[in-house]
C-alpha positions in Angstrom: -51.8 -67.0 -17.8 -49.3 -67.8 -20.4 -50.9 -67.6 -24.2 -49.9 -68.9 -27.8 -49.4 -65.3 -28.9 -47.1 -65.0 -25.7 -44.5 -67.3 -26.7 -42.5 -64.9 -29.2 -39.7 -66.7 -29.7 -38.2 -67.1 -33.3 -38.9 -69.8 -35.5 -41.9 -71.3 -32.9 -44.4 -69.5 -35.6 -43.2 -73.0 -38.0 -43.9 -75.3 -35.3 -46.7 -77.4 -35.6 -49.6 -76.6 -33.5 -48.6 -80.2 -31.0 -45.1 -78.7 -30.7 -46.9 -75.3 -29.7 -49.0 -76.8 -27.0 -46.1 -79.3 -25.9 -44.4 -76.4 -25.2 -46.7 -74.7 -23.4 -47.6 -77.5 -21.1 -43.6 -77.6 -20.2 -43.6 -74.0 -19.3 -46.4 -74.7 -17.0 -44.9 -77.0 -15.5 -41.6 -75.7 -14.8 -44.1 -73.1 -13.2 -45.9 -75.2 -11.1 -42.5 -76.6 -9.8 -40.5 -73.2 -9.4 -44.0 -72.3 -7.1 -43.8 -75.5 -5.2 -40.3 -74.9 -4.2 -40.9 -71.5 -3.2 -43.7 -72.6 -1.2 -41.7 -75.2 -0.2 -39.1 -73.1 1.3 -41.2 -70.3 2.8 -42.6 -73.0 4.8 -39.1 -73.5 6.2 -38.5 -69.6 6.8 -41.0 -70.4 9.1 -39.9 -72.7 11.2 -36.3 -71.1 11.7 -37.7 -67.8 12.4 -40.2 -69.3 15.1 -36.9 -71.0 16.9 -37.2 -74.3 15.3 -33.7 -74.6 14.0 -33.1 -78.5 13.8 -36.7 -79.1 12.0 -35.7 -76.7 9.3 -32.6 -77.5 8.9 -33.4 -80.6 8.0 -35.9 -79.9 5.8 -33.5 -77.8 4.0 -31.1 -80.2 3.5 -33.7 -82.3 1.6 -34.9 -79.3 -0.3 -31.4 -78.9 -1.7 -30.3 -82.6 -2.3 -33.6 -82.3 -4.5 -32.6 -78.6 -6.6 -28.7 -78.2 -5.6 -28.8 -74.7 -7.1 -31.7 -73.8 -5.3 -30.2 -69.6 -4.2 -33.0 -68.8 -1.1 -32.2 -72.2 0.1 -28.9 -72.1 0.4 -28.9 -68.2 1.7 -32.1 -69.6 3.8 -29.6 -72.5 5.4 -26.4 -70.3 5.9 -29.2 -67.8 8.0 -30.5 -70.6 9.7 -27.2 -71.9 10.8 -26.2 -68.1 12.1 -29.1 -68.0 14.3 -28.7 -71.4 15.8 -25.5 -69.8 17.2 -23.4 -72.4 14.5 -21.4 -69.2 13.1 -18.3 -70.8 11.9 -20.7 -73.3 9.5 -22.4 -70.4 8.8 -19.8 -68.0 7.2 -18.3 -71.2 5.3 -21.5 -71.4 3.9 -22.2 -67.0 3.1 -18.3 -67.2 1.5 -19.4 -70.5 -0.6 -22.0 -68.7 -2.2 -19.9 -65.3 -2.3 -17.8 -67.6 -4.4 -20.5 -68.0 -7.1 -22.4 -65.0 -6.9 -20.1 -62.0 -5.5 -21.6 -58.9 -4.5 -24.6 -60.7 -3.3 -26.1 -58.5 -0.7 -27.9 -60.8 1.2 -24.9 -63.3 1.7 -22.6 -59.9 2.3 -24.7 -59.2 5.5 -25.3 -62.8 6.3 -21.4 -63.0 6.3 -21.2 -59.6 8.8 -23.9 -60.9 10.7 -22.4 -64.4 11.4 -18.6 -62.4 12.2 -20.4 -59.9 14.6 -22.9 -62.2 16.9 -19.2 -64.0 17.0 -17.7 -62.2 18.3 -15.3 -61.3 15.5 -15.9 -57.1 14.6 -12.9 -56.9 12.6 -13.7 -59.8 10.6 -17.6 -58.4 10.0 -16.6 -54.7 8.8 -15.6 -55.4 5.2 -18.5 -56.9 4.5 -20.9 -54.9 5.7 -18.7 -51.9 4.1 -19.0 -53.7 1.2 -22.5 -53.8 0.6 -22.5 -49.9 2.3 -19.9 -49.2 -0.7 -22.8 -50.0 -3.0 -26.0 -48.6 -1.3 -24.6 -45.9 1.6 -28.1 -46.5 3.3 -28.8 -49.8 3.3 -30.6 -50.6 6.4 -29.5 -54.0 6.9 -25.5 -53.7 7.2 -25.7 -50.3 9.0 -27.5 -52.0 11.8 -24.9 -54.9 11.4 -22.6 -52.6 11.9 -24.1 -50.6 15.4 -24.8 -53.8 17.1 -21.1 -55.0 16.3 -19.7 -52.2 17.4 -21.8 -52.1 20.2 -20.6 -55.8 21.3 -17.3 -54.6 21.1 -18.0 -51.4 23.8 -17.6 -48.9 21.0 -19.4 -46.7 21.4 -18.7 -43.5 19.8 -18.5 -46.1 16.5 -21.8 -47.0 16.8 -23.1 -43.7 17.8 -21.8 -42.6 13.6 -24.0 -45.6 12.6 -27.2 -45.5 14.8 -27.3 -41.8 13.3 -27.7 -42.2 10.3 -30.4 -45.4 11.0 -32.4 -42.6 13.0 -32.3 -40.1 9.9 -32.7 -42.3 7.1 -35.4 -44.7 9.1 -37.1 -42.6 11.4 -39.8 -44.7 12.0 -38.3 -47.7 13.5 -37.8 -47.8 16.9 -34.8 -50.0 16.9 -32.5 -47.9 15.8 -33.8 -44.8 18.4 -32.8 -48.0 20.8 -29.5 -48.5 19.5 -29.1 -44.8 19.5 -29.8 -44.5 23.5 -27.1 -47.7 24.1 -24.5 -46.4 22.1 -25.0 -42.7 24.2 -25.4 -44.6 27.6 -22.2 -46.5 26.8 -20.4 -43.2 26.5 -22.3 -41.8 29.7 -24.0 -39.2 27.7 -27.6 -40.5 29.6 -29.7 -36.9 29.2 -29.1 -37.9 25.2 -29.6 -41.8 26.2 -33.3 -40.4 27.1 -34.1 -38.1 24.9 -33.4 -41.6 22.4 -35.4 -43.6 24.5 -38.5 -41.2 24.6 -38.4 -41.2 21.1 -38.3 -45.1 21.0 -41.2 -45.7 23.4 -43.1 -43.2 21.5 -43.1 -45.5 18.2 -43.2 -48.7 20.1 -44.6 -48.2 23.6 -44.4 -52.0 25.1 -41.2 -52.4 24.5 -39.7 -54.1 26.7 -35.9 -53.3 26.1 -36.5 -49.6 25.7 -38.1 -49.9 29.5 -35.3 -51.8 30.7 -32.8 -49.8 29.1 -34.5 -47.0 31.0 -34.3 -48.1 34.5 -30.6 -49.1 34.0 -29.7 -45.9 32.5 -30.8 -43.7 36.0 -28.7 -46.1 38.0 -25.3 -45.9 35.9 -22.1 -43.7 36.0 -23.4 -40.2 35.2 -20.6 -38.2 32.8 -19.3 -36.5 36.4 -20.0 -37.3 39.9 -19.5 -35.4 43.2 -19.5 -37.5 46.3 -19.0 -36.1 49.6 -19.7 -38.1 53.4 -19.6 -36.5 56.4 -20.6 -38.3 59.8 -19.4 -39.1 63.9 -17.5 -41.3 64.9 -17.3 -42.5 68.6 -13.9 -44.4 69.5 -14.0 -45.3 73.3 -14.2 -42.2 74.9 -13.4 -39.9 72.0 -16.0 -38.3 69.4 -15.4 -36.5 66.3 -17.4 -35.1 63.7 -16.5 -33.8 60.4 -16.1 -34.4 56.8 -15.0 -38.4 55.9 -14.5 -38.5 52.2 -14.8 -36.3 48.9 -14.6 -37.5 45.4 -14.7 -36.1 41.9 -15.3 -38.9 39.3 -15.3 -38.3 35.1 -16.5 -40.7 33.2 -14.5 -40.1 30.1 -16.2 -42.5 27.5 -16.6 -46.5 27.9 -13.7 -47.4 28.5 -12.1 -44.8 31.1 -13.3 -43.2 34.4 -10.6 -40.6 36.1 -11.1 -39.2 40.0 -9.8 -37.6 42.4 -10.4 -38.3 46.3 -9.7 -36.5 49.6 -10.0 -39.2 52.4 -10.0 -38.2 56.2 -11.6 -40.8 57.9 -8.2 -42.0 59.7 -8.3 -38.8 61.5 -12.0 -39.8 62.7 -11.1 -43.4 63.8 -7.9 -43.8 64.8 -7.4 -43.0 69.0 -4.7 -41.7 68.9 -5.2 -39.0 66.8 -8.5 -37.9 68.0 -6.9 -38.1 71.9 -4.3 -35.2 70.1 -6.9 -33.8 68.3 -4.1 -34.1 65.2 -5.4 -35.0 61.6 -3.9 -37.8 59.3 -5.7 -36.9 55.8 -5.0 -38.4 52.3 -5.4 -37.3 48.7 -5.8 -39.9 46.0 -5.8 -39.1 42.1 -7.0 -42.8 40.1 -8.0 -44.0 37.0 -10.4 -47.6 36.3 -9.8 -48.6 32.9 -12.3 -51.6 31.2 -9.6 -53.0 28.9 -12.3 -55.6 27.0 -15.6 -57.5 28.5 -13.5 -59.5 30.7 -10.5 -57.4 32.1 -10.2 -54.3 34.0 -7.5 -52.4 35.9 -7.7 -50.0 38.7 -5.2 -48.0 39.8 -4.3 -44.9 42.3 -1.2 -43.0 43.7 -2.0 -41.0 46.7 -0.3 -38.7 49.1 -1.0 -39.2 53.3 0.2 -36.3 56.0 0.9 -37.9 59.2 1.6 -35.8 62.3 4.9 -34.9 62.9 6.3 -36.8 59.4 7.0 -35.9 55.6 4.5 -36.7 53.1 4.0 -40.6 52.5 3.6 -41.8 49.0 1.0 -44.5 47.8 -0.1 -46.8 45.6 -2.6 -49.3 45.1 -3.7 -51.4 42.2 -6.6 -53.7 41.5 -7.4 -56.1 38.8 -10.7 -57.1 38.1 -11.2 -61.0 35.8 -14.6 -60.7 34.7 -15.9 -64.5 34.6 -18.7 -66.0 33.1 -22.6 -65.8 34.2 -21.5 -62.7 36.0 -18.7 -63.7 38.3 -16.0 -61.6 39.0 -12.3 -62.2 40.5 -10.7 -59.3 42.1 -7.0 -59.4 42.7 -5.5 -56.0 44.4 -2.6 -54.4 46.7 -1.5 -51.6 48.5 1.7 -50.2 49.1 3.5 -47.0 50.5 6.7 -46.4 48.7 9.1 -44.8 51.5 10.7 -46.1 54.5 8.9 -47.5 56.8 6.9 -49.6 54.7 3.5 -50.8 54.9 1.5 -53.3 52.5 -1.4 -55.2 52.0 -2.3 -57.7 49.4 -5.9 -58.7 48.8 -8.2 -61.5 46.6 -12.2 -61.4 46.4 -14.7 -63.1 44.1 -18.0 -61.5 43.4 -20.8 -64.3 43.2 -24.5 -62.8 42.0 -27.0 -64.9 43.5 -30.2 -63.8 41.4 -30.9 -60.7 39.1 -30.4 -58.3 42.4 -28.7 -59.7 45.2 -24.5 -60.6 45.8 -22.3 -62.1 47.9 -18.5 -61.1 47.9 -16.2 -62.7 50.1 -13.0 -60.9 50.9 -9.5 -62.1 52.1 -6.6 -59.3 53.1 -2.9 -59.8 54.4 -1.4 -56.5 55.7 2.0 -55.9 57.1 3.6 -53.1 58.5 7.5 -53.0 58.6 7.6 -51.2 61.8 6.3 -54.0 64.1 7.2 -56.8 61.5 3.4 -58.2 62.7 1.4 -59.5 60.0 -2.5 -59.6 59.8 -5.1 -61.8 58.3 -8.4 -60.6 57.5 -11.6 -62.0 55.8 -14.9 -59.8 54.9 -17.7 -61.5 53.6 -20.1 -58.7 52.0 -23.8 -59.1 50.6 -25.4 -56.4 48.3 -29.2 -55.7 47.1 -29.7 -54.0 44.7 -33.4 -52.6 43.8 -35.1 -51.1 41.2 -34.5 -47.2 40.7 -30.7 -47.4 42.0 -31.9 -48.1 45.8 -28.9 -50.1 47.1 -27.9 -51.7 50.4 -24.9 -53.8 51.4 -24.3 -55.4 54.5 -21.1 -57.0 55.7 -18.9 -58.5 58.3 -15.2 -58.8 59.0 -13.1 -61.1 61.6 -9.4 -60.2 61.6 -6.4 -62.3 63.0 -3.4 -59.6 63.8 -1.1 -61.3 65.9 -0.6 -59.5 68.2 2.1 -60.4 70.3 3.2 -59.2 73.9 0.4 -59.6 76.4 -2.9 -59.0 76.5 -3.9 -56.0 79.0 -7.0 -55.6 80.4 -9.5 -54.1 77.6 -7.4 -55.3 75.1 -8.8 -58.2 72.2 -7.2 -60.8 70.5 -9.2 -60.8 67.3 -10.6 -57.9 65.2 -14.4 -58.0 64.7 -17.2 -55.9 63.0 -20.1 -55.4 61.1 -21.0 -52.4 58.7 -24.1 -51.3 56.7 -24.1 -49.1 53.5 -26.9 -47.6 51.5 -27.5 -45.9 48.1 -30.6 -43.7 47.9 -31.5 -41.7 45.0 -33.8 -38.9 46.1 -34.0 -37.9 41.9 -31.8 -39.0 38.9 -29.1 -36.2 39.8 -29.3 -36.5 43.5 -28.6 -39.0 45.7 -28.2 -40.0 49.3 -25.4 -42.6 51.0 -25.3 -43.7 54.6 -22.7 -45.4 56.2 -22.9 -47.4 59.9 -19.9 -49.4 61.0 -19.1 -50.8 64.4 -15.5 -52.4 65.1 -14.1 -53.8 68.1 -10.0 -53.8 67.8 -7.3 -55.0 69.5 -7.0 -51.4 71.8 -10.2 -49.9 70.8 -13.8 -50.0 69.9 -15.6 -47.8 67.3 -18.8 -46.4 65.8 -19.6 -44.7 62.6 -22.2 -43.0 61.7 -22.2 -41.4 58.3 -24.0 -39.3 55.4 -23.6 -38.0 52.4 -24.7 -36.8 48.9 -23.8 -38.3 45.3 -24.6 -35.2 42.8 -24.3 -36.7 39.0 -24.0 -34.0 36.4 -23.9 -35.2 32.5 -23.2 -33.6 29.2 
């Protein structure tokens, strides 16, 4: 409670004793209104923290036209404006007040905070540095800067940050959550969990820690060993033996190198069982995400044939990643020596729900030997369960033109169905099957396959 023998202020000792109490009574009342618009505006906080953007900012807009210089209102508006996804209004307003007042900390982050939900990392470093330059350990702009570099699939930048969050906070659960994204983004998942554990121990309902957790047994490990063996029946021939063997490194975010041995034309094609002759390729490829919405595949291989030199390969695929989770695929294949064969192929991946796909295929091939063009359309379909369970189903119809005519035995049209499954027996071991029935032009065929996924990490 203010007093008379509070007000020390030279000179008021020759006021009169009116002046004294007039003076008094205008403190009190600046008081009472410097409380009101506090309370005023914490009122506000409220509703744009609770999701009711529009309400608040209206009311803010009144609040200033009635104290125009009113700070927390106009940081509270810029915030408001940020979370209502209006970012551009937002930093306008952040850099107005920067203008006034620079080195304000709160319109600093504000400013990184609008730049980074936008979208826009580069623009939202300085000034979260800027605050950083000033207090190394301020809680605010190092998580600014983790989740920004986190948007932007860096994550060995965000790994630096989320760091020193852990050390310097190690009793919020966020950061240990950041922390596991930013290892799971660069495949390093035993760390991922060991960040996670420590998450759900401080906060045990959460529900992105848990869901973090399921995802992170069902991604790319940091190296993966895939081999399928199986029988195959094609008329009157059988064969069994090893189909396919990979080795896949997951090198960080961005890039993922392998290397494939591929024999399954010397299990399906007639000929080659009938002389008991194999027809094996090797493959060496890289899949590169470029941003959020590109990636490339590519991979040169190398295919014996019997009775002719090595044949050299190639084959490309781009992937469009489109909104709500669509995806256009846009690939070819090639062999780069005489006698040359191609194919060129489109897709579009379609999710129907949060675990179930459709993905509908068209492919041209040609072969220059016979000149004979073929058109073929797959239509696959995907589930995909919790724990990393997986099975896709799928049918083909294929148009090759043949022409000459048709002997007895002999089909028109290509047809078949084939049915794939991903089962993990324990996060570092997993099972694949593989059943595919075909019915050719010359032939009919039957696979049935297994094999095992082993996923190592750092």
């Amino acid at each position: 409670m203010l007093r008379f023998s509070s007000l020390n202020v030279p000179g008021i000792s020759r006021l009169t004793p009116v002046f004294k109490i007039l003076i008094v009574l205008f403190l009190i009342a600046s008081g009472n209104k410097l409380s009101a618009q506090y309370g005023q505006l914490e009122s506000i906080r409220q509703l744009a923290t609770s999701g009711q953007h529009e309400q608040a900012d209206v009311q803010l807009q009144g609040l200033l036209e009635q104290y125009p210089d009113f700070l927390p209102a106009k940081l509270l508006q810029a915030h408001n404006n940020a979370w209502r996804h209006k970012y551009q209004l937002a930093q306008q307003q952040f850099r107005e007040i920067l203008t006034s007042r620079p080195g304000n900390k709160e319109a600093l982050i504000g400013l990184g905070y609008a730049h980074a939900w936008n979208g826009e990392l580069s623009k939202a470093i300085y000034p979260f540095n800027a605050v950083l330059r000033s207090d190394p350990k301020n809680e605010e702009a190092l998580t600014g800067l983790g989740i920004g570099y986190l948007r932007a699939n860096n994550g060995a930048a965000a790994l630096h940050h989320y760091k020193v969050l852990t050390r310097t906070y190690p009793d919020k659960a966020e950061h240990y959550l950041g922390l596991a994204r930013s290892y799971a983004m660069l495949a390093q998942n035993y760390q991922a969990r060991k960040a996670l554990f420590k998450a759900l121990k401080l906060d045990p309902d959460n529900p992105e820690a848990r869901d973090l957790a399921g995802r992170i047994s069902t991604e790319k490990a940091g190296v993966e060993i895939d081999a399928i063996g199986g029988f195959s029946n094609v008329d009157d021939e059988q064969r069994i033996g090893l189909r396919m063997a990979q080795l896949s490194f997951h090198y960080d975010e961005r890039w993922t190198f392998y290397g494939r041995y591929d024999n399954s034309l010397s299990q399906d094609n007639i000929d080659f069982l009938r002389q008991k002759s194999r027809a094996a390729s090797g493959w060496v490829g890289a899949f590169a995400a470029w941003s959020p919405r590109l990636a490339t595949r590519m991979e040169y291989g190398l295919r014996s044939l019997p009775g002719q030199q090595l044949q050299n390969m190639l084959k490309v695929e781009q992937v469009i990643f489109l909104p709500q989770g669509f995806s256009l695929k846009i690939g070819g294949f090639s062999t780069l020596d005489a006698g040359n064969e191609w194919l060129v192929s489109t897709g579009i991946y379609v999710p129907v729900g949060k675990s179930f796909s459709i993905e509908p295929t068209w492919y041209y091939s040609r072969n220059s030997s016979d000149g004979v063009g073929q058109h073929r359309i797959l239509l696959a379909s995907k589930i995909r369960l919790p724990k990393g369970y997986e099975v896709t189903a799928g049918g083909f119809y294929g148009n090759p033109k043949f022409q000459g005519e048709l002997l007895p035995g002999m089909h028109s049209k290509v047809t078949g169905a084939y049915l794939m499954g991903v089962l993990p027996f324990s996060e570092r071991l997993w099972g694949l099957l593989v059943v595919n029935h075909e019915r050719g032009v010359f032939s009919t065929s039957t696979v049935l396959a297994a094999g095992i996924k082993i996923r190592l990490e750092e």
